[in-house]
Each structure stands twice: as structure tokens, then as C-alpha cells.
Short mmCIF file of the C-alpha atoms (twelve columns), coordinates in Angstrom:
data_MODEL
# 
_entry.id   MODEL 
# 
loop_
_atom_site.group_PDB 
_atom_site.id 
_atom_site.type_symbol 
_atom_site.label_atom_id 
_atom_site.label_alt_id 
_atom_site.label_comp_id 
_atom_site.label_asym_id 
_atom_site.label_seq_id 
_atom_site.Cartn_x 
_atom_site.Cartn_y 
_atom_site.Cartn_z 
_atom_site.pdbx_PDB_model_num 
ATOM 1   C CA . UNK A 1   0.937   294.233 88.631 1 
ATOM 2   C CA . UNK A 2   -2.096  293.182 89.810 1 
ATOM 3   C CA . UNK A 3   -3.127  290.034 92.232 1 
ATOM 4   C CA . UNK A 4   -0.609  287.394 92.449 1 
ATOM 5   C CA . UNK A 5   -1.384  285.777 88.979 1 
ATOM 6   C CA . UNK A 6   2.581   286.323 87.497 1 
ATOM 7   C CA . UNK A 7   3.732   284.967 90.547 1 
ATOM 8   C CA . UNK A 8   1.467   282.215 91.473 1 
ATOM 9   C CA . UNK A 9   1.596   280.005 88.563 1 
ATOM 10  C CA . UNK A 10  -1.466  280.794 87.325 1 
ATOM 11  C CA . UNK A 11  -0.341  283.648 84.027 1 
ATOM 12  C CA . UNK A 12  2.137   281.047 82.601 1 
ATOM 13  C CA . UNK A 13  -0.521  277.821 82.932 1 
ATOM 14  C CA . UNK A 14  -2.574  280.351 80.947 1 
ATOM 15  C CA . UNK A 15  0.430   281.460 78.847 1 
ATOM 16  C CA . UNK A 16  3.132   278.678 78.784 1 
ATOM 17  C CA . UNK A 17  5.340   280.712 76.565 1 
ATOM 18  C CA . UNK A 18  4.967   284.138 77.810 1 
ATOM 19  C CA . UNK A 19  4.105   285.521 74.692 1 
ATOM 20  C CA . UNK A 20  7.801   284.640 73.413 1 
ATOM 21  C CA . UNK A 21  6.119   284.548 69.696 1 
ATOM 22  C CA . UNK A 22  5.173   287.768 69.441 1 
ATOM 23  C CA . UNK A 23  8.957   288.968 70.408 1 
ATOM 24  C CA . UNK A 24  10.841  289.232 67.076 1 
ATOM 25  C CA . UNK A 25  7.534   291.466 66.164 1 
ATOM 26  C CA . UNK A 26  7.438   293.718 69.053 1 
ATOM 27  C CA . UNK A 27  11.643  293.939 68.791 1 
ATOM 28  C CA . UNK A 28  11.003  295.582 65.234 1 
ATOM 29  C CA . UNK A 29  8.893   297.771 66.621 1 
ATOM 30  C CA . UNK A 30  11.029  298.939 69.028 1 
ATOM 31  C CA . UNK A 31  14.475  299.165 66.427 1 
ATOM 32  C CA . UNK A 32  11.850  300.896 63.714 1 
ATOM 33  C CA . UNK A 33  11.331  303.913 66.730 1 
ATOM 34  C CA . UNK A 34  14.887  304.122 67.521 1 
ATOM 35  C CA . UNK A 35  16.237  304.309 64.212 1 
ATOM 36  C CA . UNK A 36  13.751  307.114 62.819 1 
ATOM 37  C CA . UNK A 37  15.308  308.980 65.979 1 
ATOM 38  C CA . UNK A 38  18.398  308.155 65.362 1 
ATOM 39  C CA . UNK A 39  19.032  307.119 68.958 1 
ATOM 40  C CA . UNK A 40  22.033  304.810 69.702 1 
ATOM 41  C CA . UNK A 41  21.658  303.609 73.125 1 
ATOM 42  C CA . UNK A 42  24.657  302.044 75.264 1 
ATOM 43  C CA . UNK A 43  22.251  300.727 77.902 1 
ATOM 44  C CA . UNK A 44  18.898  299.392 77.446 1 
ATOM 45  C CA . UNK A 45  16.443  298.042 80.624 1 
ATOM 46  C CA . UNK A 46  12.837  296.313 80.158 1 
ATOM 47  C CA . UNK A 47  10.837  296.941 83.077 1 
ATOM 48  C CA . UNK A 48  8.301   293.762 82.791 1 
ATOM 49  C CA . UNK A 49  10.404  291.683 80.404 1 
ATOM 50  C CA . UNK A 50  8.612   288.417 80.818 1 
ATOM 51  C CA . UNK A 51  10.406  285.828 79.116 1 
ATOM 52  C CA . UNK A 52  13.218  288.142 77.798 1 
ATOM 53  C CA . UNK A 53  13.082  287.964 74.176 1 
ATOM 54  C CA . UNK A 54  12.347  291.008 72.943 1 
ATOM 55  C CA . UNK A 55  15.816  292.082 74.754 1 
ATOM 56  C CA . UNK A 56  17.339  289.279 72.852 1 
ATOM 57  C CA . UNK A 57  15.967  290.266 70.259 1 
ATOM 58  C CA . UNK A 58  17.163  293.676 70.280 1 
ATOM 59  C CA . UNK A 59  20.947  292.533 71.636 1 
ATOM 60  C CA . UNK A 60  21.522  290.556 68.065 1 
ATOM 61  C CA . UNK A 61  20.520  293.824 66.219 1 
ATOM 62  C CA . UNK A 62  22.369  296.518 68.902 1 
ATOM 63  C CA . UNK A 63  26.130  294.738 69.522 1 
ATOM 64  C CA . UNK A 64  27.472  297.758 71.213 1 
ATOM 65  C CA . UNK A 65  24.754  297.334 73.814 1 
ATOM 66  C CA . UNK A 66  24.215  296.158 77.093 1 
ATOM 67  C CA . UNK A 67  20.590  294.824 77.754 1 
ATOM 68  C CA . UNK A 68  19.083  294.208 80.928 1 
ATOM 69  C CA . UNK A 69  16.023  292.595 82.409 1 
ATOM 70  C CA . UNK A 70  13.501  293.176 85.402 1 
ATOM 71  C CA . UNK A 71  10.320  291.256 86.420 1 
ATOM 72  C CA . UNK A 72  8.550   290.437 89.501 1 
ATOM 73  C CA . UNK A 73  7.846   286.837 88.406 1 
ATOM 74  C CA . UNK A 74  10.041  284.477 89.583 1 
ATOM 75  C CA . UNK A 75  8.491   282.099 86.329 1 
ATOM 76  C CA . UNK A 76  8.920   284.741 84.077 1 
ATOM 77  C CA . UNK A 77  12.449  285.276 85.286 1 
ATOM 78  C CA . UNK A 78  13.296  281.574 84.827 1 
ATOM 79  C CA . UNK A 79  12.187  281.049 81.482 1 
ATOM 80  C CA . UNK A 80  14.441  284.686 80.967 1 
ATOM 81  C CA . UNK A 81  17.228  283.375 82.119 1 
ATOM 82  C CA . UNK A 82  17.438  280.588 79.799 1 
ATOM 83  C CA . UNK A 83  18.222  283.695 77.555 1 
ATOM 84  C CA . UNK A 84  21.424  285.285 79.190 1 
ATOM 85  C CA . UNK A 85  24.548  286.097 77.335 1 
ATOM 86  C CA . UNK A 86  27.634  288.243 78.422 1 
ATOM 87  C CA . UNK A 87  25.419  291.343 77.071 1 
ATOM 88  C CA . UNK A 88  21.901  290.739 78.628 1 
ATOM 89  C CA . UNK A 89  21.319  289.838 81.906 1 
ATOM 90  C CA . UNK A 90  17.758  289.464 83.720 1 
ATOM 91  C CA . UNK A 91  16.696  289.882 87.223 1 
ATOM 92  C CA . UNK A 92  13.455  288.749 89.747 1 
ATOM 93  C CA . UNK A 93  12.942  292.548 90.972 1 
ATOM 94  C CA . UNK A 94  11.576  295.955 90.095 1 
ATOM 95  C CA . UNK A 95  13.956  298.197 88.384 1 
ATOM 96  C CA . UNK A 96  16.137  298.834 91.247 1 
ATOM 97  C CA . UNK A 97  17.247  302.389 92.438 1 
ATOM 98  C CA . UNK A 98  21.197  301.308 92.584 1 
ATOM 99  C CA . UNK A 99  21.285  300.970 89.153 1 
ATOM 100 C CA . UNK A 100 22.455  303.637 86.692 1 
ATOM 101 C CA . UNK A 101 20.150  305.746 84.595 1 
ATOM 102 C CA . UNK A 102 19.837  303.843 81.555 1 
ATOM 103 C CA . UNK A 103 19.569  305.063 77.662 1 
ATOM 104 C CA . UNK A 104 16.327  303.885 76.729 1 
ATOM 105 C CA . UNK A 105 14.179  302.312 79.343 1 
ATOM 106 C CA . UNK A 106 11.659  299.826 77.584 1 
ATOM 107 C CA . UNK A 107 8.361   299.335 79.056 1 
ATOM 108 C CA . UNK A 108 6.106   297.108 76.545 1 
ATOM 109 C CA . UNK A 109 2.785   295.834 77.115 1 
ATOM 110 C CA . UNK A 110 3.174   296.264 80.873 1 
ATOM 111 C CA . UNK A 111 0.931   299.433 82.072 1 
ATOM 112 C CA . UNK A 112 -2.401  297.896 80.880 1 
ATOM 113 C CA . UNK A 113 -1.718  295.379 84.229 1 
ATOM 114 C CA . UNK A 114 -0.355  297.701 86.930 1 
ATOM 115 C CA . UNK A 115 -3.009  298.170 89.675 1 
ATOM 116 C CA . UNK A 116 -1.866  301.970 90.012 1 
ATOM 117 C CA . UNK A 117 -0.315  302.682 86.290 1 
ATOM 118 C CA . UNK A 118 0.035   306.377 87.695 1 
ATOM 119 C CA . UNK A 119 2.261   305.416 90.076 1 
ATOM 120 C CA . UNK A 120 4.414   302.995 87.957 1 
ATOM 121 C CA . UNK A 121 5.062   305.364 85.576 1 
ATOM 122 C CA . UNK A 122 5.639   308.248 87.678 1 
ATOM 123 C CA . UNK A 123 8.607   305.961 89.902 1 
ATOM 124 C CA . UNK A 124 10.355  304.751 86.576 1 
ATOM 125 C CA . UNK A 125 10.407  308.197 84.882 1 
ATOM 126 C CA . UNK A 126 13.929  309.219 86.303 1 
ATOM 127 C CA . UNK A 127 15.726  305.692 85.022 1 
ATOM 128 C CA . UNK A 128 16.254  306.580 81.446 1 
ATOM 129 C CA . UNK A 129 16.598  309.605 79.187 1 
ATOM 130 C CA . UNK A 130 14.064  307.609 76.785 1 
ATOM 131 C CA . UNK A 131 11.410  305.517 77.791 1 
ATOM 132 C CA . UNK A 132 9.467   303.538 74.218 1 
ATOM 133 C CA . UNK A 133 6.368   302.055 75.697 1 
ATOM 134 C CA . UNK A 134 3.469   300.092 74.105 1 
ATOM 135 C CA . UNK A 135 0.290   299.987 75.019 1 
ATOM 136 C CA . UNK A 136 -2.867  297.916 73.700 1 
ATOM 137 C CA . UNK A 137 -5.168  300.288 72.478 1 
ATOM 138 C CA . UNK A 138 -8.595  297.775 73.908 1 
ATOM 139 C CA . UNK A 139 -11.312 300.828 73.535 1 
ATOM 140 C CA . UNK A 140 -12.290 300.006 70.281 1 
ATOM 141 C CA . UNK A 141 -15.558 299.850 69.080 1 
ATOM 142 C CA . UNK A 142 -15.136 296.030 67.770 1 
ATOM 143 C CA . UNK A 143 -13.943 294.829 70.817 1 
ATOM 144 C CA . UNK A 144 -16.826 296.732 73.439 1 
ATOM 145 C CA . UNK A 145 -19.732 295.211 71.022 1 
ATOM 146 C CA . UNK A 146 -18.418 291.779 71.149 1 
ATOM 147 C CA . UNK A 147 -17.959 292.380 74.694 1 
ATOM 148 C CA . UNK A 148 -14.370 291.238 74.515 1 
ATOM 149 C CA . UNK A 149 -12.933 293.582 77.389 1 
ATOM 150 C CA . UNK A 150 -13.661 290.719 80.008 1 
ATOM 151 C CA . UNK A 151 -12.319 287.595 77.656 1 
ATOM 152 C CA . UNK A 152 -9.098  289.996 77.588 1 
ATOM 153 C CA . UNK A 153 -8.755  290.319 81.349 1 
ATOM 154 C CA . UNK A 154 -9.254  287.114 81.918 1 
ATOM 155 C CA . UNK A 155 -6.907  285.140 79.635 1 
ATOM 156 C CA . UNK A 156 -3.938  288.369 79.163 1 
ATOM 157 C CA . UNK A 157 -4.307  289.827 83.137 1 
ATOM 158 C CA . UNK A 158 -5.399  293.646 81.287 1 
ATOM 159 C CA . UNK A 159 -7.056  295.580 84.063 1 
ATOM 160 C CA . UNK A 160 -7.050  299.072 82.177 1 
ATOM 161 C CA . UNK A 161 -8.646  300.165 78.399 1 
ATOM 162 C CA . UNK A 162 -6.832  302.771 76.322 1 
ATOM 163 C CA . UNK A 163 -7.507  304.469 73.742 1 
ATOM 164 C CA . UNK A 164 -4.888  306.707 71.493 1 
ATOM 165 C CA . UNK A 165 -5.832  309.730 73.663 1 
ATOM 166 C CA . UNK A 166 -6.374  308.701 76.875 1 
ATOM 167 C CA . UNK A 167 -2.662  306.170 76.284 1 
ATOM 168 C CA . UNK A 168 -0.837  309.805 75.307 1 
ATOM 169 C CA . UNK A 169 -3.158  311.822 78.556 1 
ATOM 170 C CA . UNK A 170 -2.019  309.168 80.740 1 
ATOM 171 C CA . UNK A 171 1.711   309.712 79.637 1 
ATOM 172 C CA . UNK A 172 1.711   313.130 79.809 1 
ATOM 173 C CA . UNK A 173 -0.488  313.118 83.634 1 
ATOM 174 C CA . UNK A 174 2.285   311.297 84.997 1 
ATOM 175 C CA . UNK A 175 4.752   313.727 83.534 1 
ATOM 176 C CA . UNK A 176 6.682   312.227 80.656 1 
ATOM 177 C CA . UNK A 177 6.902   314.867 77.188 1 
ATOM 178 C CA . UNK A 178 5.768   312.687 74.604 1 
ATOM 179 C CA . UNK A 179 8.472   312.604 71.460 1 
ATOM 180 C CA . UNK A 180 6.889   310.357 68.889 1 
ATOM 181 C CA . UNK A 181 3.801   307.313 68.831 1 
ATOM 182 C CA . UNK A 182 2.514   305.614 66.092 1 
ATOM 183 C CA . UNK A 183 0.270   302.397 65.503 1 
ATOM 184 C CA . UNK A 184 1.925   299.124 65.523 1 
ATOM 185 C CA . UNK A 185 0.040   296.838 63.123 1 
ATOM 186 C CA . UNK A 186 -0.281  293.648 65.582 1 
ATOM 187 C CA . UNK A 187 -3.027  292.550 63.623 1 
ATOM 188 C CA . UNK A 188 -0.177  291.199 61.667 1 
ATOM 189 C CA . UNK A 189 0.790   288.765 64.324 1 
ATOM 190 C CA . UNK A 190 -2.852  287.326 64.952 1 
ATOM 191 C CA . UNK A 191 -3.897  284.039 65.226 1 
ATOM 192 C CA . UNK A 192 -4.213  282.697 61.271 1 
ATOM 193 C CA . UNK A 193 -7.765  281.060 60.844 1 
ATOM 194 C CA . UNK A 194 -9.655  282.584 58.204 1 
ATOM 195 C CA . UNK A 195 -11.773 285.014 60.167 1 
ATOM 196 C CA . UNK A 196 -8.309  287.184 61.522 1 
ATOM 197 C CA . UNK A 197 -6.738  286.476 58.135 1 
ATOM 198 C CA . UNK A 198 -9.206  288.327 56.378 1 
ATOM 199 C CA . UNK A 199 -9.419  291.551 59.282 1 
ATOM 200 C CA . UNK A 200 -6.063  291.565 58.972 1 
ATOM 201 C CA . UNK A 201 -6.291  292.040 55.430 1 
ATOM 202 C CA . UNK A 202 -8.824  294.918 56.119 1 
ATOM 203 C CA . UNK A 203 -6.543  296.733 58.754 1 
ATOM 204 C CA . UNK A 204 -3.765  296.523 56.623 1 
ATOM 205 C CA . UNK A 205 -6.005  298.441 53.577 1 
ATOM 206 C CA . UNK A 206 -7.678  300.825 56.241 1 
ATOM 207 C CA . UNK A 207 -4.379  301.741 58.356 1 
ATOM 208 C CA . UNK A 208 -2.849  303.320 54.997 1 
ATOM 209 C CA . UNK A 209 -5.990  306.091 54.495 1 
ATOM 210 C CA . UNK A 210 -7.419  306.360 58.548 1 
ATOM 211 C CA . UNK A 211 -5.216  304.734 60.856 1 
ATOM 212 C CA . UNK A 212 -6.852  306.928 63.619 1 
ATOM 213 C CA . UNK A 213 -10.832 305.393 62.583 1 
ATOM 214 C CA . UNK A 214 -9.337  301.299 62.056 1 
ATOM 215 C CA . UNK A 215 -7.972  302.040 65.519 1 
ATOM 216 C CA . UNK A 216 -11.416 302.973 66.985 1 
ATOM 217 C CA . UNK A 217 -13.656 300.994 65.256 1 
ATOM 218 C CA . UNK A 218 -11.787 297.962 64.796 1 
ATOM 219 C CA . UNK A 219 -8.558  297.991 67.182 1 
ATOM 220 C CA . UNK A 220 -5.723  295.553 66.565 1 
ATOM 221 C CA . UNK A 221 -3.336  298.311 66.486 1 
ATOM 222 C CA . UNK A 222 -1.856  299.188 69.816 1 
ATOM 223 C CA . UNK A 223 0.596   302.351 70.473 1 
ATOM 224 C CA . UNK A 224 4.272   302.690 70.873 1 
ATOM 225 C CA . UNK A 225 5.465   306.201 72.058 1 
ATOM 226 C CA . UNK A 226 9.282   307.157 72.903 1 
ATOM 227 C CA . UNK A 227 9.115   310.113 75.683 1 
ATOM 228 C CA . UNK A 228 11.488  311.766 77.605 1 
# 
């Protein structure tokens, strides 16, 4: 990931909770892919699992599985930890080569902050027969007119801006086949003062007729793809 911000204190003064609220959501997400593939995994690793709870999450709903956790931040890590059961275990480090290939291999909301996302995504390929990664779709037309790229690198750490297409191009550059993606509706989990309550109420009308245009124009709906 980029600069030392994860590991110097200075990404959990901005986030205290890691983003821990937005878990359960991004957990659904995750179940909602699997189970339209009908994929029952026996392993599952997060690659950039922050504070751990989406794997958590998931190891209530999945009770034959085994969950595992990797992150470079040692404070990420220790608010992880805090997490552990007999299933899920978490670990300061990048996914490590002396592990077994994993079932599904969860990378989620992690590439947009990777100095060379190429790279990453290339070196984790081999660890799992499916990899379900999500990816903030911040090229939208909203966002670049209210010039809100910047106020998103500075308070989340993203250094890269996808769109739909260039989130799949980048997927399938670094060699992965692209299964399935849809939108996740994340406008869902916004803040609630009146202004997001009511585009949330717009996305939610606009995603049913042209998910592709209320992703362009007015974003809030990032991408979750399961590849091989």
C-alpha cells in the first residue's frame, strides 16, 4: 500500500474504527456472490483485512469454514485480533507463499491503495481458485465536478480511480478471467443527514432502470467481481 500511513499511526487517527461499520454490509455482499455461484468454500483468506470483521462476519454465516487474515498494519492487526476464534485467525504479513491455496481469496477495498495494483494482483492470483474483489468505482461524474477525488485520498488513502471498465480491464491485464461483477449499492451505508438520505433514495430508484448511467454520473456504487 502506499507510504507508511497504515503503519504509522496516521490511517487509524483518521479512521479509529477501520471502517468496522461498514463490515456486516460488505460481508453480504460477499455471501450474496457466493451463493448465486453456488460456491462452498472450506478456506477463505482476506488479503488487506483491516480490522477483521468482514471475516467474522462471514465465519458466523460459513461454520464449515476456516477464515484467515493478512495485513501489513501492525494497528490494523491488533484491533483484528481482538476478533480471533478457533475458526479465524489474523496475521501482520502479506499473504505468505507457505500457505495453501485457498478457496476463495477475498480482496475488498484494497487495490484502489496499492502503489503498483498490477503487481499486487498479478502475485496473489495463484492463492485461490476464486478471488471476489471490490473496488470503489471514484470516476464518476458527481464526484470529478465536486472535485472530490483529492478529499477521498486524503481522508480513505485511495491513490487510483476506477471506473466499471477500466476495474474489469485492470482484472483481466493482470490475468484473472472475470466470472461475475455487479454494483454493490453502498450508497445504502452512507452517512444519514438529509442531503445522502435523499441521493440514496435517488440511487436506489435509478440502479433498478440504468445501473450502468447512476454509476457514472452519480457513483456510490462500487464493483464486486469473483474471477478465477
Amino acid at each position: 500500500m502506499s507510504g507508511s500511513i497504515y503503519s504509522d499511526g496516521t490511517y487509524l487517527k483518521s479512521n479509529p474504527g477501520w471502517h468496522v461499520e461498514d463490515s456486516a454490509w460488505k460481508a453480504q455482499q460477499v455471501l450474496r456472490m457466493l451463493q448465486l455461484h453456488d460456491i462452498h468454500p472450506r478456506t477463505v483468506a482476506e488479503i488487506g483485512c483491516g480490522a477483521g470483521e468482514i471475516l467474522r462476519q462471514l465465519s458466523v454465516n460459513l461454520p464449515e469454514a476456516r477464515f484467515l487474515g493478512f495485513d501489513t498494519s501492525a494497528d490494523a492487526i491488533a484491533l483484528a485480533r481482538e476478533r480471533e476464534s478457533d475458526r479465524l485467525q489474523f496475521f501482520n504479513a502479506d499473504l505468505p507463499d507457505n500457505f495453501s491455496n485457498f478457496d476463495v481469496l477475498l480482496v475488498m477495498d484494497v487495490v484502489e491503495h496499492v502503489e503498483d495494483c498490477f503487481d499486487f494482483l498479478r502475485s496473489i492470483r495463484p492463492q485461490a481458485e476464486y478471488k471476489i474483489i471490490h473496488i470503489p468505482l471514484d470516476m464518476a461524474v458527481s464526484l470529478l465536478v465536486r472535485n472530490r477525488l483529492i478529499d477521498i485520498r486524503k481522508s480513505v488513502g485511495h491513490i487510483h480511480y476506477f471506473s466499471k471498465q477500466t476495474a474489469i480491464a485492470l482484472l483481466e491485464d493482470t490475468g484473472y478471467e472475470v466470472l461475475d461483477s455487479f454494483y454493490t449499492p453502498a450508497y445504502q451505508i452512507a452517512p444519514k443527514d438529509p442531503i445522502h438520505l435523499v441521493m440514496a433514495a435517488v440511487r436506489s430508484l435509478t440502479m433498478k432502470v440504468a445501473p450502468d448511467f447512476t454509476s457514472v454520473m452519480l457513483g456510490g456504487c462500487p464493483l464486486l467481481a469473483l474471477a478465477k
